[in-house]
PLY file of the C-alpha trace (Angstrom):
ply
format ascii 1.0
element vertex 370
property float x
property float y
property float z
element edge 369
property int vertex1
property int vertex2
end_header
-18.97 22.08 90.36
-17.32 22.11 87.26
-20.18 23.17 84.80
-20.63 26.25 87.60
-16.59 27.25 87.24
-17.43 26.85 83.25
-20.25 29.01 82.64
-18.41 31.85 85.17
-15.50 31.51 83.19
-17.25 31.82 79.46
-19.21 34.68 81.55
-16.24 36.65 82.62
-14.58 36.03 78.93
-18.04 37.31 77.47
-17.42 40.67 79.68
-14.10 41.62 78.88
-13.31 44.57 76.28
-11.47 42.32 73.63
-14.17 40.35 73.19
-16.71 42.99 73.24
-15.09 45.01 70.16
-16.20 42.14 68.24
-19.44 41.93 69.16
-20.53 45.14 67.32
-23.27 45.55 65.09
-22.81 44.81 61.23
-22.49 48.64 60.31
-19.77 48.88 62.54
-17.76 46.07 61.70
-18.23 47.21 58.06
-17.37 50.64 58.65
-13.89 48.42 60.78
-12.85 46.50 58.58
-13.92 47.76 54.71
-12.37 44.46 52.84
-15.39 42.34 54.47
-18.37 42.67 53.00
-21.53 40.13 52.97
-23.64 39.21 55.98
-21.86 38.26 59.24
-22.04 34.43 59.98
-22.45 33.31 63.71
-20.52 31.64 65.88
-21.25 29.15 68.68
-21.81 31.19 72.01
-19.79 29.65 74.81
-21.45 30.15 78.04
-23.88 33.11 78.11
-22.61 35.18 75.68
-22.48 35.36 71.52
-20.03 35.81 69.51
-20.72 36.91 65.64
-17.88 37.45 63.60
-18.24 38.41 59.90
-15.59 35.81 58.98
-15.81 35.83 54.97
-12.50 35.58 53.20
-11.56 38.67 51.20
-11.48 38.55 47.45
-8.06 38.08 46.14
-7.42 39.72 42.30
-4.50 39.59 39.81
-2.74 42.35 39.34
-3.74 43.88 35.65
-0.85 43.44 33.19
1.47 46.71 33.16
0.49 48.21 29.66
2.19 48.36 26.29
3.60 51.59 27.24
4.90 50.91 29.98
6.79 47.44 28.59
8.28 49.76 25.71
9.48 52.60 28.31
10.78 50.04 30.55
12.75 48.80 27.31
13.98 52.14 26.35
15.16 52.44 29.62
17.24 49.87 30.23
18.15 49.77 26.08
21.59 50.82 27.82
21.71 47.46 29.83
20.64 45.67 27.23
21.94 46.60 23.86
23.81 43.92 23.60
20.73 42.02 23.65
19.15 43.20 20.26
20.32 41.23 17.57
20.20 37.99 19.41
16.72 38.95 20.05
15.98 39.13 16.45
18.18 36.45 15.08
16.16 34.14 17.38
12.73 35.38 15.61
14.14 34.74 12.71
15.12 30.95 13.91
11.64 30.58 15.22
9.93 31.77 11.62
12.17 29.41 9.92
11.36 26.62 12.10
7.78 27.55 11.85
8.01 27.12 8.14
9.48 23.79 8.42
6.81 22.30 10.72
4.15 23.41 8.58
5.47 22.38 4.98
6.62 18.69 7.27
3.23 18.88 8.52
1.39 19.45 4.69
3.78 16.80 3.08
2.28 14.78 5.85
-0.95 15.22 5.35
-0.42 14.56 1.42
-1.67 10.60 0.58
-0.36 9.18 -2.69
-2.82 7.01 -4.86
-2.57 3.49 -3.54
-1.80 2.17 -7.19
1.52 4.17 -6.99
2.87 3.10 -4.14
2.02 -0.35 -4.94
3.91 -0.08 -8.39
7.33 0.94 -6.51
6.09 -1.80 -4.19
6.42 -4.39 -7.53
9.40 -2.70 -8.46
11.17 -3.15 -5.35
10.22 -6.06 -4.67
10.81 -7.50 -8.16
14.23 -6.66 -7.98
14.77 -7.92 -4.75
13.81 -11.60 -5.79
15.52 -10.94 -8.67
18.81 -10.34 -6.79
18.24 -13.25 -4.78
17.67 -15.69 -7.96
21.25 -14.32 -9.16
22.75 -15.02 -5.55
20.88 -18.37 -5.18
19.60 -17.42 -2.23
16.55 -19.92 -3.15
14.31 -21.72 -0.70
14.12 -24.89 -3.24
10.90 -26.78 -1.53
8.89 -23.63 -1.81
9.96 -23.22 -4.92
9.03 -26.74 -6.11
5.93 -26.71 -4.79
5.05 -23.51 -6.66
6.07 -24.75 -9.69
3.80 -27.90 -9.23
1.33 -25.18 -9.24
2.12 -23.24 -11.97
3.53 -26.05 -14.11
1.50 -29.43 -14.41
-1.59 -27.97 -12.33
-2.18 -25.20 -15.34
-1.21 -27.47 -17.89
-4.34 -28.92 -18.59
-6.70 -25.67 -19.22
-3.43 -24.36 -21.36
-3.97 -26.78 -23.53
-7.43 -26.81 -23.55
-7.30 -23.41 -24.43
-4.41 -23.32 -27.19
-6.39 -26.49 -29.05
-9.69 -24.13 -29.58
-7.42 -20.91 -29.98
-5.93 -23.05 -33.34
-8.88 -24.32 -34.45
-10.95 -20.80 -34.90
-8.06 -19.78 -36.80
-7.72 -22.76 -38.67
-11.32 -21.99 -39.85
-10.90 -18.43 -40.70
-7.44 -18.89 -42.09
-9.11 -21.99 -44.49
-12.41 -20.53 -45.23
-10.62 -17.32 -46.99
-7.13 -18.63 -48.12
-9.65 -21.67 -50.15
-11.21 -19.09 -52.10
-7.44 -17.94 -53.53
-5.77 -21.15 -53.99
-3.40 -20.34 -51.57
-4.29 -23.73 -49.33
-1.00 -24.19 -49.15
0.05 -21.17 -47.10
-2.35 -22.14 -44.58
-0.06 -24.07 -42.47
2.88 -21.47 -42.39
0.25 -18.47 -42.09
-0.85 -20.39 -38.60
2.52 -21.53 -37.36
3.63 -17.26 -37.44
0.59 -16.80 -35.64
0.56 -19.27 -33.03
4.20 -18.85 -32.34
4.71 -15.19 -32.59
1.60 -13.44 -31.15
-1.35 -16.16 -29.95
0.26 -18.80 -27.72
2.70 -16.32 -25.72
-0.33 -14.28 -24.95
-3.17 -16.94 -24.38
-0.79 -18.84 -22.01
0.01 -15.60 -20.28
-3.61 -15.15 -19.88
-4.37 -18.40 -18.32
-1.47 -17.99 -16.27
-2.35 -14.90 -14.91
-6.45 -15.60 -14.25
-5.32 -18.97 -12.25
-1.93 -18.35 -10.98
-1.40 -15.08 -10.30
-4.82 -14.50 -8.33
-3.78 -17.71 -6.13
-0.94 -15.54 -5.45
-2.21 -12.18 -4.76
-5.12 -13.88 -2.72
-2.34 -16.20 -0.63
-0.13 -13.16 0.40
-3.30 -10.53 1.18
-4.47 -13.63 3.67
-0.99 -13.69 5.08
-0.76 -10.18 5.33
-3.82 -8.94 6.87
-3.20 -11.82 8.96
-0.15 -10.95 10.58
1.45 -14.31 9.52
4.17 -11.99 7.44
4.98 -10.35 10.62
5.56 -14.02 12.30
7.79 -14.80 9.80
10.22 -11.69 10.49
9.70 -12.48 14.07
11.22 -15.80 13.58
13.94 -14.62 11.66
13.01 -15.34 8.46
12.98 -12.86 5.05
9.23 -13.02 3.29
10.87 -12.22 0.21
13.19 -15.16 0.07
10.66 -17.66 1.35
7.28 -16.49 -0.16
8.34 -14.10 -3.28
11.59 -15.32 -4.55
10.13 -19.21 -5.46
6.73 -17.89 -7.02
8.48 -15.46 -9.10
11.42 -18.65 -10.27
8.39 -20.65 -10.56
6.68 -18.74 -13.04
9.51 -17.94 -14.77
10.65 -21.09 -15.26
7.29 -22.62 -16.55
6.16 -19.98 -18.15
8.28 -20.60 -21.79
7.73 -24.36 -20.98
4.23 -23.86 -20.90
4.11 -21.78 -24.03
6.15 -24.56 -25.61
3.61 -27.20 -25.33
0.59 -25.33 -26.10
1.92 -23.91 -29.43
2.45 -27.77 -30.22
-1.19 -28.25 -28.62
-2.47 -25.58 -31.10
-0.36 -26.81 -34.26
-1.81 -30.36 -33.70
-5.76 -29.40 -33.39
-5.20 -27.16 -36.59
-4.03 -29.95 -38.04
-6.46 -32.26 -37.20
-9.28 -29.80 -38.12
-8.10 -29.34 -41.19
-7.82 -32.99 -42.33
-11.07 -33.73 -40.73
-13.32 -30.95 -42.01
-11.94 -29.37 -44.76
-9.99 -32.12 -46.83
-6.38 -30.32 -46.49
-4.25 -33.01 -46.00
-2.10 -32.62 -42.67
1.32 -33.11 -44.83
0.03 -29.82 -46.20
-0.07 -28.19 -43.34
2.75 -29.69 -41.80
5.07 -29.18 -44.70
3.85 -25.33 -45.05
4.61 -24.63 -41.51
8.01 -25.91 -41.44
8.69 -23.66 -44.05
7.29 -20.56 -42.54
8.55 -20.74 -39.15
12.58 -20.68 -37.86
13.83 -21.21 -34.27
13.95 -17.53 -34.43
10.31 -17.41 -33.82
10.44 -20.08 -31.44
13.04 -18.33 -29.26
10.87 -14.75 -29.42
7.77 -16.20 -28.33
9.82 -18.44 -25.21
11.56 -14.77 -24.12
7.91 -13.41 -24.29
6.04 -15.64 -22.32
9.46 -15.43 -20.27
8.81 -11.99 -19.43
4.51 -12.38 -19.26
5.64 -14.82 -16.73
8.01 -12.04 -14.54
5.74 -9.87 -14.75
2.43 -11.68 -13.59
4.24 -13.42 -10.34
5.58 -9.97 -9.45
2.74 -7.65 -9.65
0.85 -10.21 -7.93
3.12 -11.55 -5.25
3.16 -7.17 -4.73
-0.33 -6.36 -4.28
-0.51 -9.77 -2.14
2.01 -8.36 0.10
0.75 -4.26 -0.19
-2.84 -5.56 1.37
-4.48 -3.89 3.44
-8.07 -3.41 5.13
-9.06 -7.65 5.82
-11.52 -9.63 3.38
-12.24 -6.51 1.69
-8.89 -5.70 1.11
-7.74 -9.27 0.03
-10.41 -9.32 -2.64
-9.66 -5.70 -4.42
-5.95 -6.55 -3.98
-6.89 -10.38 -6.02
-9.00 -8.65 -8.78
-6.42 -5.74 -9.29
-3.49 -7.90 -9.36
-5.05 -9.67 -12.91
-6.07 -6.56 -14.30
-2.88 -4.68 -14.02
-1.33 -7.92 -15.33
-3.33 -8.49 -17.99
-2.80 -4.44 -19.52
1.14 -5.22 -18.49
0.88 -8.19 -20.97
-0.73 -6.70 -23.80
1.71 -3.90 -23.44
4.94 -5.74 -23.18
3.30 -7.61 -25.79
3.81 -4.75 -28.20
6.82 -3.73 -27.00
8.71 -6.96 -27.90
6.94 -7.31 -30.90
7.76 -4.16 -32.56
11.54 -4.88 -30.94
11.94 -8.11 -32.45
9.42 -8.21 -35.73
10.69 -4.54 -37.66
11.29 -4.11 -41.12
9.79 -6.03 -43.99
9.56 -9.85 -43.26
9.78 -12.88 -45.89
8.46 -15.73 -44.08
5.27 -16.58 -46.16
7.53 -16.50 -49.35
8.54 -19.87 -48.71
5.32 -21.32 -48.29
3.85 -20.16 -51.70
7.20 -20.99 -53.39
0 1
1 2
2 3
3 4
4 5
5 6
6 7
7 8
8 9
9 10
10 11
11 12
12 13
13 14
14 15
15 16
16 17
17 18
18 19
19 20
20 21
21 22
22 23
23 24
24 25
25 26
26 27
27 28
28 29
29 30
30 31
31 32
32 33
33 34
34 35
35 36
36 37
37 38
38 39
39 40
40 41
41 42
42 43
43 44
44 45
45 46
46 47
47 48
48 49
49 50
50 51
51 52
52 53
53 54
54 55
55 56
56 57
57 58
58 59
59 60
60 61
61 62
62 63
63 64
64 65
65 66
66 67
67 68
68 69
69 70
70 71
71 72
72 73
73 74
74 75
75 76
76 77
77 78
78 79
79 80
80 81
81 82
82 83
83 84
84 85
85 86
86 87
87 88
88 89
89 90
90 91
91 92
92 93
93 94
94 95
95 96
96 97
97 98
98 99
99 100
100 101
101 102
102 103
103 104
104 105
105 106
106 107
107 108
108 109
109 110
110 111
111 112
112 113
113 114
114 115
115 116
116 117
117 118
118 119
119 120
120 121
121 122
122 123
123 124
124 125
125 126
126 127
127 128
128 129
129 130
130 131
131 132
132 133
133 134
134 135
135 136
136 137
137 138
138 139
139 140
140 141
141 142
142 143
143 144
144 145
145 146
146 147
147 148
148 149
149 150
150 151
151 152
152 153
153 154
154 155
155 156
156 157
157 158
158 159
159 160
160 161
161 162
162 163
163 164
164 165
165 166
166 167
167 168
168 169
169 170
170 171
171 172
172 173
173 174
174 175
175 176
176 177
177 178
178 179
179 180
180 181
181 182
182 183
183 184
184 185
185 186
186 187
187 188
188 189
189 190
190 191
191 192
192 193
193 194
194 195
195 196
196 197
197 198
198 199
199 200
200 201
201 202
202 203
203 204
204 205
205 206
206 207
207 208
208 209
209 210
210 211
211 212
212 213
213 214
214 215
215 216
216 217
217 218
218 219
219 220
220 221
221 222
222 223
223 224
224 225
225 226
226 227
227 228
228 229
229 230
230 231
231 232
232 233
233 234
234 235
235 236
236 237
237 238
238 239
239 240
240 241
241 242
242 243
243 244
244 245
245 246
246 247
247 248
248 249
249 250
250 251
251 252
252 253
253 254
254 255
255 256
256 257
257 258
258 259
259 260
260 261
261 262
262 263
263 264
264 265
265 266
266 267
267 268
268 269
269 270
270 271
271 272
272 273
273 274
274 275
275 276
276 277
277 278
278 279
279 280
280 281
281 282
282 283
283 284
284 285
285 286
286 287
287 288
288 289
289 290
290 291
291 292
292 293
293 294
294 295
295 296
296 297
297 298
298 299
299 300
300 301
301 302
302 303
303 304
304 305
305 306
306 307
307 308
308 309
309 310
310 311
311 312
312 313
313 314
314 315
315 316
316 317
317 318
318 319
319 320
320 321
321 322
322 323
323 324
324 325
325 326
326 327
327 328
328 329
329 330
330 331
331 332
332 333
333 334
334 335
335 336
336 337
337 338
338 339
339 340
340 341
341 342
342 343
343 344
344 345
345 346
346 347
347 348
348 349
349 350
350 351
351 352
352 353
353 354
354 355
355 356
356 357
357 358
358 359
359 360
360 361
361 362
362 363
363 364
364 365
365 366
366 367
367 368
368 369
């Protein structure tokens, strides 16, 4: 009974005039309702009867933009409203250009990268200065300090030496073989203390000092760089210049004119012996001429130099140690930099001092000969 009442009520609904005006052919609909277009899609019949609707949603479209012409007249035409507005409207043009400007010379200064080399050298400088500051406040972390200078000191005693004996005896040869020939033996002595003091030890100890210490140093602070261990050390409230920079650069500075010290005695002593061995010039000779020759004048120049060799290799190193970047790579440019640069820095300071100290016409040798 229920599906009968259904179908004669979808029947009766199918019959009546509303639902008939939309049961008209396509054309018609079309011709109804002219926004609709495409075919009509059908709809579930209830009952006996279909219903077809073409149901597709109308195209919506953005209104075009009103034309140039029309923004200007609309401008002119309420220029009396807004008059007031004009210069504001151009001063803030002129803000924006200026601004404009800025970002894009910020922007090119950004995008400008230095040479790593200069960086690095106001890296040295600032940093040389800093430990510098902190010797003179004696802010000092004395058991880093004395363990670096274990390993500048007695650790590159040894090869010093080594190297100051052979240094004295090639010039012991030369100086013999050519000084024989004018009977000025004598002078040999006082010709090889002004060289050993003045110019050869100072340098050849900074040399040593700077192929075994300073790479030690430069490769120690790239590892703890690159390695974050810096970083630890600020975390825990501690300043890497006072406890990694400050001793290495006392360190070297303290054994550096030490060093120097021994090796011109090291050099002095194998001329000597060479002499006396090989070439029958009696060592009293030697000795005698070389006390005559050389004054604590000498002796205090070459101390300041290897002084400042000694400044100057723990701070360019202990800089491009702490300037590292880029891992293993990084660590060993940083290392074989760090010697070079301090290598040209001592030949060049070398010269410096020398023509500060050594000017003018000197009378050293006239002693010897006399």
């Amino acid at each position: 009974m229920t599906g009968v009442a259904l179908g004669l009520g979808c029947s009766a609904l199918s019959a009546s005039p509303r639902c008939q005006q939309y049961q008209q052919p396509p054309a018609a609909a079309a011709q109804r309702w002219p926004g609709l277009s495409g075919p009509p899609r059908p709809v579930p019949a209830f009952g006996t009867g279909t219903l077809q609707l073409a149901a597709r949603r109308p195209v919506l479209r953005r209104p075009p933009p009103p034309d140039a012409a029309d923004s200007l007249g609309t401008t002119g035409e309420g220029s009396g409203r807004t008059g007031s507005g004009g210069s504001g409207g151009s001063s803030s043009t002129e803000s924006g250009g200026l601004a404009l400007l800025l970002r894009s010379a910020y922007d090119w200064l950004c995008s400008i990268k230095p040479p790593k080399t200069l960086w690095r050298t106001v890296a040295a400088l600032v940093l040389g200065g800093e430990a510098l500051v902190r010797i003179l406040q004696g802010k000092i972390h004395w058991k880093n300090t004395m363990e670096q200078l274990n390993m500048v000191g007695p650790r590159s005693l040894g090869v010093c030496l080594l190297t100051a004996a052979f240094v004295g005896m090639v010039f012991t040869i030369q100086f013999i073989r050519e000084f024989a020939k004018l009977g000025l033996t004598r002078s040999v002595g006082g010709v090889l203390a002004l060289a050993l003091a003045r110019e050869l030890t100072p340098v050849v100890t900074s040399i040593i000092v700077a192929g075994r210490v300073g790479s030690a140093f430069a490769a120690e602070l790239g590892t703890m760089q690159v390695s974050e261990q810096t970083d630890s050390l600020r975390v825990l409230g501690s300043d890497p210049v006072d406890y990694l920079i400050t001793p290495r650069v006392l360190a070297c500075m303290i054994a550096g004119p030490i060093l120097n010290l021994l090796c011109f005695c090291m050099g002095m002593a194998a001329s000597v012996l060479l002499a006396d061995s090989v070439y029958d010039v009696s060592c009293n000779v030697i000795l005698d001429s070389a006390m005559r020759a050389i004054s604590a004048w000498d002796v205090v120049t070459s101390m300041i130099k290897c002084w400042v060799f000694g400044t100057i290799i723990a701070t360019v190193s202990c800089s491009w140690g702490y300037t590292t970047t880029g891992g293993a790579k990084g660590v060993g440019e940083s290392t074989t930099s760090a010697v070079v640069i301090s290598l040209v820095l001592i030949f060049v300071f070398d010269f410096a001092l020398s023509f500060l100290f050594f000017q003018g016409q000197g009378d050293a040798l006239k002693q010897c000969v006399a």
